[in-house]
Each structure stands twice: as C-alpha cells, then as structure tokens.
MARLO-240581 format. One record per residue (C-alpha): x, y negated, z negated; residue number from 1. Coordinates in Angstrom, 3 decimals, always signed. Layout:
<pts>
{c1 = X&c2 = Y&c3 = Z&resi = NUM}
...
</pts>
This chain:
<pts>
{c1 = +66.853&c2 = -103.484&c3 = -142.343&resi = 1}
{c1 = +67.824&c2 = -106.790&c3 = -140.392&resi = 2}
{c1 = +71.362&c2 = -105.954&c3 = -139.910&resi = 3}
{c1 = +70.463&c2 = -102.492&c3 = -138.417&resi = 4}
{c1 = +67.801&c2 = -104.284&c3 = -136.153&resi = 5}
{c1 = +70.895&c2 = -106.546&c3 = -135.181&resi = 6}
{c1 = +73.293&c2 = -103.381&c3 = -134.594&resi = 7}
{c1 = +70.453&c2 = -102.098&c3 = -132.513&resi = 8}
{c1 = +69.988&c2 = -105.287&c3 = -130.325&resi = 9}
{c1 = +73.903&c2 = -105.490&c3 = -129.753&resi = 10}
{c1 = +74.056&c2 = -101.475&c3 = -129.202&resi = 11}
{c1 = +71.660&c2 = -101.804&c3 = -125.715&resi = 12}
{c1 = +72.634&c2 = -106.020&c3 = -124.615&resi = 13}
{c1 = +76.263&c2 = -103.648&c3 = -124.448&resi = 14}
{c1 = +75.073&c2 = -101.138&c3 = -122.796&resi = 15}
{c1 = +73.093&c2 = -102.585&c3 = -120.023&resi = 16}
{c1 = +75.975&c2 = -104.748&c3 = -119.318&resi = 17}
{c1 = +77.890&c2 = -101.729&c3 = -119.260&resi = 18}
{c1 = +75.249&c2 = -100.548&c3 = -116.463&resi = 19}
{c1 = +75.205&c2 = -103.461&c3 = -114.705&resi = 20}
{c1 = +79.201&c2 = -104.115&c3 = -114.069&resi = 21}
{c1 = +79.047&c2 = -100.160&c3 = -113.195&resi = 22}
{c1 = +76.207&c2 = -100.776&c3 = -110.330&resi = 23}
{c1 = +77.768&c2 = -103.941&c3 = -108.712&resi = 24}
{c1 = +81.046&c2 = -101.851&c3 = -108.059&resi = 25}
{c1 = +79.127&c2 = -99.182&c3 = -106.913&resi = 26}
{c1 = +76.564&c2 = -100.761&c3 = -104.350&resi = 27}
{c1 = +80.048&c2 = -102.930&c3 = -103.539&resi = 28}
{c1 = +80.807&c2 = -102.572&c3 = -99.755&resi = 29}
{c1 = +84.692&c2 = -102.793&c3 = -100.417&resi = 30}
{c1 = +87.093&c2 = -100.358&c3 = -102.330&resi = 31}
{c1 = +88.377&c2 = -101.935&c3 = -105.997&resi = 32}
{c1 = +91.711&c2 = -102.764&c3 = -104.032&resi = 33}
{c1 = +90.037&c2 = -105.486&c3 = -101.648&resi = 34}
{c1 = +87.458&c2 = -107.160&c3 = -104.976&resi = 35}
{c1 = +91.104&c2 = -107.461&c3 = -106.774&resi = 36}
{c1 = +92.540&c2 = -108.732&c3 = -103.422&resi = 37}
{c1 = +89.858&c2 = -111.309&c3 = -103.032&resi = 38}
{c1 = +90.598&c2 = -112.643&c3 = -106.854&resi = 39}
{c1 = +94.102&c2 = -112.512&c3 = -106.374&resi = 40}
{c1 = +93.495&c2 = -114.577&c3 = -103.107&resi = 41}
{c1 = +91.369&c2 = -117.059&c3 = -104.807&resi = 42}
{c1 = +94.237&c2 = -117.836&c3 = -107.104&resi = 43}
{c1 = +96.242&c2 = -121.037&c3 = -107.851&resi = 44}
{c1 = +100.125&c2 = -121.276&c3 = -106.859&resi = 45}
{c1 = +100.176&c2 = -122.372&c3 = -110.701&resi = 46}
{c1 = +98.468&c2 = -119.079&c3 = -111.688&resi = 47}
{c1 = +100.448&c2 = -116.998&c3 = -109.542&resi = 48}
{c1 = +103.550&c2 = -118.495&c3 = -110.833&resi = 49}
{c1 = +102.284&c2 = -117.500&c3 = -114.102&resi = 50}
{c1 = +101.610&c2 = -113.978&c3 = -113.402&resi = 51}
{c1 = +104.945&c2 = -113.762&c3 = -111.779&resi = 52}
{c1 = +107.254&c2 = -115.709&c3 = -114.823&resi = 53}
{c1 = +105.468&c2 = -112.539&c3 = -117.011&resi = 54}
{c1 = +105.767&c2 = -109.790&c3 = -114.771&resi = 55}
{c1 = +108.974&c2 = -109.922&c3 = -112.223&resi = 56}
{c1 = +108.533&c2 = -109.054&c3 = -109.331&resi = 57}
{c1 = +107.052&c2 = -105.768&c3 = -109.894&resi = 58}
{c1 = +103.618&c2 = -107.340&c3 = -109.677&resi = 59}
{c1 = +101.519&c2 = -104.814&c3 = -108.011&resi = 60}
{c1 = +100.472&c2 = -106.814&c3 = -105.134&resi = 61}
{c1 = +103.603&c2 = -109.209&c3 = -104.996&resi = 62}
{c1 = +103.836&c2 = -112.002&c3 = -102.139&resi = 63}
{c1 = +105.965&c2 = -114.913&c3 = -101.000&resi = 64}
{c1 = +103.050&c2 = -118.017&c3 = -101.005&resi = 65}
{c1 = +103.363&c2 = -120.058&c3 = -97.891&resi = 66}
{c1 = +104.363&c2 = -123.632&c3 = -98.577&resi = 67}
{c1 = +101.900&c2 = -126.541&c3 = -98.387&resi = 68}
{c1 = +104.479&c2 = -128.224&c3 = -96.083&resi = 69}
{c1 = +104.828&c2 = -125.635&c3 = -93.892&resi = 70}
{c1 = +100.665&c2 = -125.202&c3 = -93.728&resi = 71}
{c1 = +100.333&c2 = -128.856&c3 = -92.486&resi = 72}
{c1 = +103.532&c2 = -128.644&c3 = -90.037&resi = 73}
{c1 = +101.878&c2 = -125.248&c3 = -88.547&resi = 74}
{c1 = +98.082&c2 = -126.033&c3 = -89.005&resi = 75}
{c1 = +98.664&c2 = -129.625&c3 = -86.330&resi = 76}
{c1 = +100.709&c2 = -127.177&c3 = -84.155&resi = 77}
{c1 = +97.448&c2 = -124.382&c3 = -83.989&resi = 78}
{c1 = +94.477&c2 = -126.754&c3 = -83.274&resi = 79}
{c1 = +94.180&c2 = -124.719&c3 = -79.890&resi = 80}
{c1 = +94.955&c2 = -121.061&c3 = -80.993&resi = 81}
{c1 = +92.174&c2 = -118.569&c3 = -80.486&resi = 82}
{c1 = +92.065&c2 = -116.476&c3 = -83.807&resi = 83}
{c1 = +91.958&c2 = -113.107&c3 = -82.095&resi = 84}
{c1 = +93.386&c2 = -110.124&c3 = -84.226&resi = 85}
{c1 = +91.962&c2 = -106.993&c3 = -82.470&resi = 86}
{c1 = +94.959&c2 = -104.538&c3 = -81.864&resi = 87}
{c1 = +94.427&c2 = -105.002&c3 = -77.695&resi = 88}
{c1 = +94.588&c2 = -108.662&c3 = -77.904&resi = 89}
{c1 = +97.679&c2 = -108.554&c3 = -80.283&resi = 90}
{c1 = +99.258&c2 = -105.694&c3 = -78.116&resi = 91}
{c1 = +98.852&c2 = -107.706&c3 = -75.028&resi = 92}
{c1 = +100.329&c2 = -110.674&c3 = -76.630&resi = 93}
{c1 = +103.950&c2 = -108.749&c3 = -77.248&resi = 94}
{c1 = +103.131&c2 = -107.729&c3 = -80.611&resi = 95}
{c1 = +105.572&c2 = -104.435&c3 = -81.523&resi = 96}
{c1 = +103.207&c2 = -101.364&c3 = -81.391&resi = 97}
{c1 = +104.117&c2 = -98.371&c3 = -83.634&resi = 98}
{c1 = +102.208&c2 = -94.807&c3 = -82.987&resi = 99}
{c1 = +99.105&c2 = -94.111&c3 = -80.502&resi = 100}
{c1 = +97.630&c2 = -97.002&c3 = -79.388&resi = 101}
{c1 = +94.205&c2 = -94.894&c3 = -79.448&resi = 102}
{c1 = +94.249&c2 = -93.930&c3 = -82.819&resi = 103}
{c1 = +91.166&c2 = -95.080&c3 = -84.748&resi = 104}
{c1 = +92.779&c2 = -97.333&c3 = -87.080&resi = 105}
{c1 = +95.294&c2 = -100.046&c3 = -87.212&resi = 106}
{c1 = +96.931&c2 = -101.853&c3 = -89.183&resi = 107}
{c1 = +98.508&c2 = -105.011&c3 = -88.626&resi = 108}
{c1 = +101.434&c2 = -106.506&c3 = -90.529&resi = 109}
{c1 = +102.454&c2 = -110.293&c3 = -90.748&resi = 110}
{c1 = +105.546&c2 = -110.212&c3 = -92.126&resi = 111}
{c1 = +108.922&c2 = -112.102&c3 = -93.190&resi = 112}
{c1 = +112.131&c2 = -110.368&c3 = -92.792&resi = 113}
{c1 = +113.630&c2 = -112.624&c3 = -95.362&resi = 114}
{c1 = +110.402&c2 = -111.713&c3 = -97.530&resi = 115}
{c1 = +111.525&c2 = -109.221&c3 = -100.657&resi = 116}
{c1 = +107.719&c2 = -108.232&c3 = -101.144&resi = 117}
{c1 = +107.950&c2 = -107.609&c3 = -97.545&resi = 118}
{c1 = +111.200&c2 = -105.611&c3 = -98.023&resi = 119}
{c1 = +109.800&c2 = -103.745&c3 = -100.479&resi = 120}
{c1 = +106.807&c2 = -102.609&c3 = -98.277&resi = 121}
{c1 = +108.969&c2 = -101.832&c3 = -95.506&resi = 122}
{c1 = +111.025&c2 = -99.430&c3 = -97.694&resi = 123}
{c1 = +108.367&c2 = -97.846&c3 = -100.454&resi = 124}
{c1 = +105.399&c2 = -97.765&c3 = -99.084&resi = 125}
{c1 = +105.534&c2 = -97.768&c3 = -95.162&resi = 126}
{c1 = +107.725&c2 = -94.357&c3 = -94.648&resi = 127}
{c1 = +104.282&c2 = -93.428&c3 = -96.631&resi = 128}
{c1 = +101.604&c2 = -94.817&c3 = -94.055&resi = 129}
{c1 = +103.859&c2 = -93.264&c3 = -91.289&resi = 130}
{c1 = +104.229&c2 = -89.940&c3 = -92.459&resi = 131}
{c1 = +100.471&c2 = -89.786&c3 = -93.688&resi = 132}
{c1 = +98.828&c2 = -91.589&c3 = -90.958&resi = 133}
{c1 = +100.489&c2 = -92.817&c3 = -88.253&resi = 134}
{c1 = +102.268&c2 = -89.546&c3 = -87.118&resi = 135}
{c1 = +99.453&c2 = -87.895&c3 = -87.416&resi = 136}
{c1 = +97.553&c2 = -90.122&c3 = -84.793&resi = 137}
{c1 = +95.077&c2 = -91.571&c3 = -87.208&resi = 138}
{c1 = +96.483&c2 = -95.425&c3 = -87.568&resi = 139}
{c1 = +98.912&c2 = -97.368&c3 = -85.541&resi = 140}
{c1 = +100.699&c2 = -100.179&c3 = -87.005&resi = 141}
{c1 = +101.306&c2 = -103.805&c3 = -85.718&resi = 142}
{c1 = +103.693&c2 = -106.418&c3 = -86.391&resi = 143}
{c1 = +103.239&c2 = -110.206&c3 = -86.566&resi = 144}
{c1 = +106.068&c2 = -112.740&c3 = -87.628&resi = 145}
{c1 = +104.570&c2 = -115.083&c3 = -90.156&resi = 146}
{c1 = +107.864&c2 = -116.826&c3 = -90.941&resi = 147}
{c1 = +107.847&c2 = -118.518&c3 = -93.893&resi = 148}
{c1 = +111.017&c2 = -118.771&c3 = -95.418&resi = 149}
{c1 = +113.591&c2 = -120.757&c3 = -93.798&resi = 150}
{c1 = +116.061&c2 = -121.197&c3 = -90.118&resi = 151}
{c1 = +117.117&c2 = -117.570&c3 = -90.752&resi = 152}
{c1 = +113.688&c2 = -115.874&c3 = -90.548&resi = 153}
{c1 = +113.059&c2 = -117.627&c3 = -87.322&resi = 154}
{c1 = +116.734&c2 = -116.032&c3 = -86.258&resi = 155}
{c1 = +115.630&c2 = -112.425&c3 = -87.370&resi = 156}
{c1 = +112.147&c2 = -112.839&c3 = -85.757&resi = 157}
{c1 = +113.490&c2 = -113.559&c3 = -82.414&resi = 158}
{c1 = +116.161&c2 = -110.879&c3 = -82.446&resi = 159}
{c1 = +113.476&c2 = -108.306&c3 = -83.928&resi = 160}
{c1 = +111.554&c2 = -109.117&c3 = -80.421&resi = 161}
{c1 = +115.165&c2 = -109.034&c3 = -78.648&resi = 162}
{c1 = +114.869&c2 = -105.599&c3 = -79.580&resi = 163}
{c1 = +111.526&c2 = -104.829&c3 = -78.998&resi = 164}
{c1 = +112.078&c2 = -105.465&c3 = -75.160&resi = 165}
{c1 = +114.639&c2 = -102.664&c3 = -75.324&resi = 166}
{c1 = +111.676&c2 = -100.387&c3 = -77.556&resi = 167}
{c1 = +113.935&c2 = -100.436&c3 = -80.415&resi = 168}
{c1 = +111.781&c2 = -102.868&c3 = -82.550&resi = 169}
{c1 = +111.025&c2 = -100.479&c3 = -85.155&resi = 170}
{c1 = +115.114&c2 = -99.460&c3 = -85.801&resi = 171}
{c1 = +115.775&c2 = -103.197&c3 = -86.032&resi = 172}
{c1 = +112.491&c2 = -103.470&c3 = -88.459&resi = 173}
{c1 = +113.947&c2 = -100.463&c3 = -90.635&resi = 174}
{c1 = +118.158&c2 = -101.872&c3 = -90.293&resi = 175}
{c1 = +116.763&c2 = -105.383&c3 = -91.789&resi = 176}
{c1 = +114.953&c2 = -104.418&c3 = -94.336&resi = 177}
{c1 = +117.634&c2 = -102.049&c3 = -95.096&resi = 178}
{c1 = +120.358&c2 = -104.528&c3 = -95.415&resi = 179}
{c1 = +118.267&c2 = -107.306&c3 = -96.659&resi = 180}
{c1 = +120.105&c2 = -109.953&c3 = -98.172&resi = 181}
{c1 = +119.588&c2 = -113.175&c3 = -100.527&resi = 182}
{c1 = +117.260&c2 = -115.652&c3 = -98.991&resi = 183}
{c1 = +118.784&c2 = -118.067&c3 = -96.362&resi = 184}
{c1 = +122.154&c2 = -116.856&c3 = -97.587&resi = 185}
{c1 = +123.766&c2 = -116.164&c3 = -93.923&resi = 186}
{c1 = +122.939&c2 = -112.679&c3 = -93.602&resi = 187}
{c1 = +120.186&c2 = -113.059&c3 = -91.465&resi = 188}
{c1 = +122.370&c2 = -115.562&c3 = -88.987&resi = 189}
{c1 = +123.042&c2 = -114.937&c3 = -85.409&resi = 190}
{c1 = +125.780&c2 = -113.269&c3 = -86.073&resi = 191}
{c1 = +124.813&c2 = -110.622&c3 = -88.152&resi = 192}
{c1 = +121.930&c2 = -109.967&c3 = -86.076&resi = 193}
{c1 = +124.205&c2 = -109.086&c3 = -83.404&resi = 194}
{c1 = +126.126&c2 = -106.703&c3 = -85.910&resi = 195}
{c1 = +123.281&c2 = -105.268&c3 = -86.829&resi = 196}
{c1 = +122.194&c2 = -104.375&c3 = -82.950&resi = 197}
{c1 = +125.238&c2 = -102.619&c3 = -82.711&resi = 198}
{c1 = +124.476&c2 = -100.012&c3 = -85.156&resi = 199}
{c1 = +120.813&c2 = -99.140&c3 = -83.398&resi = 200}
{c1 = +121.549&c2 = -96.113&c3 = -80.952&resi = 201}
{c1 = +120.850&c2 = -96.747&c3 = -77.491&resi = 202}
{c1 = +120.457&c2 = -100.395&c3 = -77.806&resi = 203}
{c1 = +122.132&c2 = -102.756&c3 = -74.778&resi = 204}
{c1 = +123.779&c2 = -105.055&c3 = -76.972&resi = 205}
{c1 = +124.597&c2 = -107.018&c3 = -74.088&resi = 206}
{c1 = +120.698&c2 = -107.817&c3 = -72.975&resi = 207}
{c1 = +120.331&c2 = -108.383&c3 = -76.606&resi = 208}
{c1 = +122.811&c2 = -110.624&c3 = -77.040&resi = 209}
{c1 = +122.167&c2 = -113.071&c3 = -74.385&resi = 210}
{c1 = +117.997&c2 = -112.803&c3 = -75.666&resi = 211}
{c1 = +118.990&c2 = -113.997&c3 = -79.043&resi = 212}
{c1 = +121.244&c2 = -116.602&c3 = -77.791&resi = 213}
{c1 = +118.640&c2 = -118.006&c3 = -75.190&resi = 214}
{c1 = +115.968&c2 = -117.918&c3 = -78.281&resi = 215}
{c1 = +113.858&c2 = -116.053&c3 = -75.922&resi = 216}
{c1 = +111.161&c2 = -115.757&c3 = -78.119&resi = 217}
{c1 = +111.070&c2 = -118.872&c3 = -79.903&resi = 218}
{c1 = +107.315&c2 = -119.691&c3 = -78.477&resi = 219}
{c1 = +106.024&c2 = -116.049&c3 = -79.242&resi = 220}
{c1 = +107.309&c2 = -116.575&c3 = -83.240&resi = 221}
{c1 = +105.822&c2 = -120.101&c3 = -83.260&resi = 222}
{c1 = +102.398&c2 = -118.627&c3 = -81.523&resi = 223}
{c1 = +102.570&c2 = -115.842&c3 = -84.577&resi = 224}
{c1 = +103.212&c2 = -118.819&c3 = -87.330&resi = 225}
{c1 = +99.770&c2 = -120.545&c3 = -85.926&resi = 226}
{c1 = +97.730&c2 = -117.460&c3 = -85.797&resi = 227}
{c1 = +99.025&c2 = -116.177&c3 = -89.361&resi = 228}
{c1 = +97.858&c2 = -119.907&c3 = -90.506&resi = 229}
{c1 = +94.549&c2 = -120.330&c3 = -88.494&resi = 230}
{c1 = +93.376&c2 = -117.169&c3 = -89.857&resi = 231}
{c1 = +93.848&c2 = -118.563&c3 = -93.490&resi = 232}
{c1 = +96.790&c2 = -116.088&c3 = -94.536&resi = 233}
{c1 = +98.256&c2 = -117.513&c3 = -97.455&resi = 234}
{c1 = +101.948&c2 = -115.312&c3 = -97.884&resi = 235}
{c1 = +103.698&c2 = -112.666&c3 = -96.885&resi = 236}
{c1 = +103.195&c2 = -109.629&c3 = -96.970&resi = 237}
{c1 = +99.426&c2 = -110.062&c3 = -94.941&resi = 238}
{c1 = +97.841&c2 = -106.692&c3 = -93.396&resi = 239}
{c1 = +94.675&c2 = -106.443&c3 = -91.510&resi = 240}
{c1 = +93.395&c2 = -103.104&c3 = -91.434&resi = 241}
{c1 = +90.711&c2 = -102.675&c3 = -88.901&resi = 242}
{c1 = +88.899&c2 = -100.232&c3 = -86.137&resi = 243}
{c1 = +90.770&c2 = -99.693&c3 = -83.208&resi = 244}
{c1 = +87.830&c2 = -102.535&c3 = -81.523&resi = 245}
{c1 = +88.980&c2 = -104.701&c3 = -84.067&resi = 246}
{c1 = +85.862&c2 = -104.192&c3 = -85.809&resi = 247}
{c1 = +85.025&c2 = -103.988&c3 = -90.176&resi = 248}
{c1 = +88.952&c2 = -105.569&c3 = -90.679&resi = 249}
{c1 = +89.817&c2 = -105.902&c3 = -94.222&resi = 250}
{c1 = +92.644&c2 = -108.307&c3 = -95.476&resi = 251}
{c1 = +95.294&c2 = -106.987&c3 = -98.115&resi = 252}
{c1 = +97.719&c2 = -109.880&c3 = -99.586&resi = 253}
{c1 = +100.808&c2 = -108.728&c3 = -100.526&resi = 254}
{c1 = +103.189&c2 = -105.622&c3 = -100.950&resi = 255}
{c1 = +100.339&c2 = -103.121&c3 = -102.507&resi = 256}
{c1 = +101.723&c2 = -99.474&c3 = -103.209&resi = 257}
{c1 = +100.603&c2 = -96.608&c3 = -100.630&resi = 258}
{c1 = +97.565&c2 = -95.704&c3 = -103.029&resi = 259}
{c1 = +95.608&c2 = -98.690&c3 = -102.102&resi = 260}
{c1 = +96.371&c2 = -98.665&c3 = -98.208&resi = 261}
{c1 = +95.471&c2 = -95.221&c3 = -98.563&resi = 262}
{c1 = +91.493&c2 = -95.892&c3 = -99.947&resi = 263}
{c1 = +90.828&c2 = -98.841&c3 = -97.313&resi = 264}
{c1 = +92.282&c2 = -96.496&c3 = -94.354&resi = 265}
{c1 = +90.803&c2 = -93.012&c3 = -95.588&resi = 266}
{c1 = +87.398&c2 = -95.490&c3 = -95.858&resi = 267}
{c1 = +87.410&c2 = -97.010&c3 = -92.463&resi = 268}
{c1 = +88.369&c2 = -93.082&c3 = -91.077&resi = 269}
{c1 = +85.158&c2 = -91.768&c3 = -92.791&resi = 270}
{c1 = +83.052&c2 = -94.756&c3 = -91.181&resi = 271}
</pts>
C-alpha cells in the first residue's frame, strides 16, 4: 500500500512540473528561438568550444566568438559611441540598406566577411528572408561590419562600402560570400577585392579602386567595431530584428536557419 502511495506522490510532483515548465513558455514574451539564444549567449568560450569539438560546425546557431583582446582594444576605442541601432540612425550613418526603407521590420546584420557562420547565412538562409520578406516589402535588411577576424576583414569591409557608394553593396555582399576563402589566407587582400569588383556589372572599377586604396572607409569600419562591442555583441553572425522605430528589437547570435528568423519576424509583423 506504501509503494502505491509513493507511485501516486511521484505520478502528480511529475505532472505539475510538467504544467509548470509548459506555463512559463507559454506566458514567455519571446519565441523558443530567443530563450535558447539567451542560454547560448550566457555561455562560456570553454562551453562553446565544447559544443563545437562534438558537433562541427553544423551547430544550429554557429558563431565566430570575438576575442578578449580584441574586446579591450575596441571597448577603450568606444568610450564615446552612442549605442543607437534604430534602422534611421544606422541608415544615416552609411549603413548598406537592402529593400523598402518603410517596411515594418528590419533586420540588422553585423557581420564578418571572413566569418564561415556568416558565410553560411549569407548563402542558406538569407536568399530565404529576401524572397519571403524583404521582396515582399515586409522587412528590410541592414549591414554592420563587426570585424573580428584579422587585416583581411578590415580589407573586405572597406571595399564592401567601396561598393556601396556605387549601390552595388549587396553584389559585392553575395560575390564574397560566394568565393569565400580560408581565413586570413590572401583571398580577401586588396587585390582580390579588386578582381572581384570586376565581375559586379555596372560597377566603376576605377572609383572603386582608388576608394579601396585610399581606405576610405577605415573610420566607418572602426565606428561599426565600437558599436558591435558597446552593445555587448559577443560574435559574428549578430542580428537585431526590430520595428521600423527601432522599437521591441530582439538579438539572435549566430547563423540560425530561416525557421527561427521566420517566428521572431512573423511575431513582430503580428504586433
């Protein structure tokens, strides 16, 4: 008779913590994506390294982790920046705008082009977003250099907004990740960048040239690096996916498939 009064006790403790994990995600503000986000977030480099050794980099939510070094070099370097990441703000600022700059939603990417996870984005799950939502006028799409992986990301960066004065941002954006090489291994130098500017239709390779060579817009990459830090991004790929006021902005870290962009955007539209 005791051991069924036992069963009996562990039957209902089971099932009201069955109840209770079901009513936190529930009454939850945020989709699963962004709780899983926010413990993936909270993780150690020594945990992450662990969850990468085991799974490759197929990790759902892969990401490059910035280095502590290049936290403190950046951090002493943004003392003064204004962390301001509504889309007008970063529009005005020369940020690369892709789609209507009304729509309701944007989404704003700080990105590496020397980044794989960032690759990966840029080639799985961003033709996605594009054809879904920002062709259809519903979400816009911002980049922001968050350079994190060496002298050649700096060099891509600066010809990426080479291009962007010519509107041709997004063709350069696509080429990179297209061709995207070993990191640091030359093919991101100056003078593939010009190679690669020769391909892109319509492009003055001329202007561009002399852009890249006069590093241009060395400030603009270093201003990106000290907002990406300030705002306590911690890799690349970073999005911010926000109202078009810059309003109810979530953070996603990492290279997440199209599902999850898709549940934070199709949230925010029904807001």
């Amino acid at each position: 008779m005791k051991d069924k009064n036992k069963m009996a006790v562990l039957y209902f403790l089971l099932a009201l913590t069955t109840f209770s994990l079901g009513l936190a995600f529930a009454l939850s503000p945020y989709p699963l994506e962004t709780i899983i986000q926010l413990a993936k977030a909270a993780e150690t480099a020594e945990e992450r390294a662990h969850e990468q050794q085991h799974n490759g980099s197929n990790v759902e939510n892969g990401f490059s982790p910035v280095s502590p070094e290049l936290s403190k070099q950046v951090t002493n370097q943004s003392k003064r920046v204004t962390i301001n990441l509504s889309p007008q703000s970063l529009i005005q600022s020369g940020s690369p705008l892709q789609g209507n700059p009304a729509a309701p939603i944007t989404i704003v990417e700080f990105g590496d082009f020397q980044c794989e996870f960032c690759g990966r984005f840029a080639k799985e799950t961003e033709p996605k977003i594009n054809a879904t939502y920002i062709q259809t006028g519903k979400a816009n799409m911002i980049f922001k250099n968050f350079v994190t992986h060496g002298p050649d990301s700096i060099t891509a960066a600066i010809a990426a907004q080479c291009a962007n004065d010519q509107d041709k941002f997004w063709n350069f954006y696509n080429l990179l990740y297209k061709n995207q090489g070993g990191e640091n291994t030359g093919w991101a130098n100056t003078n593939n960048m010009k190679k690669f500017a020769m391909q892109i239709s319509g492009l003055n390779t001329q202007k561009f040239n002399s852009c890249l060579e006069s590093a241009k817009y060395k400030s603009l990459v270093d201003k990106d690096n000290a907002l990406a830090i300030s705002s306590g991004f911690q890799g690349t790929p970073t999005f911010v996916i926000e109202k078009k006021d810059g309003s109810k902005a979530e953070t996603l870290l990492g290279a997440y498939p199209f599902p999850s962009f898709k549940a934070i955007i199709d949230k925010k539209l029904s807001e």
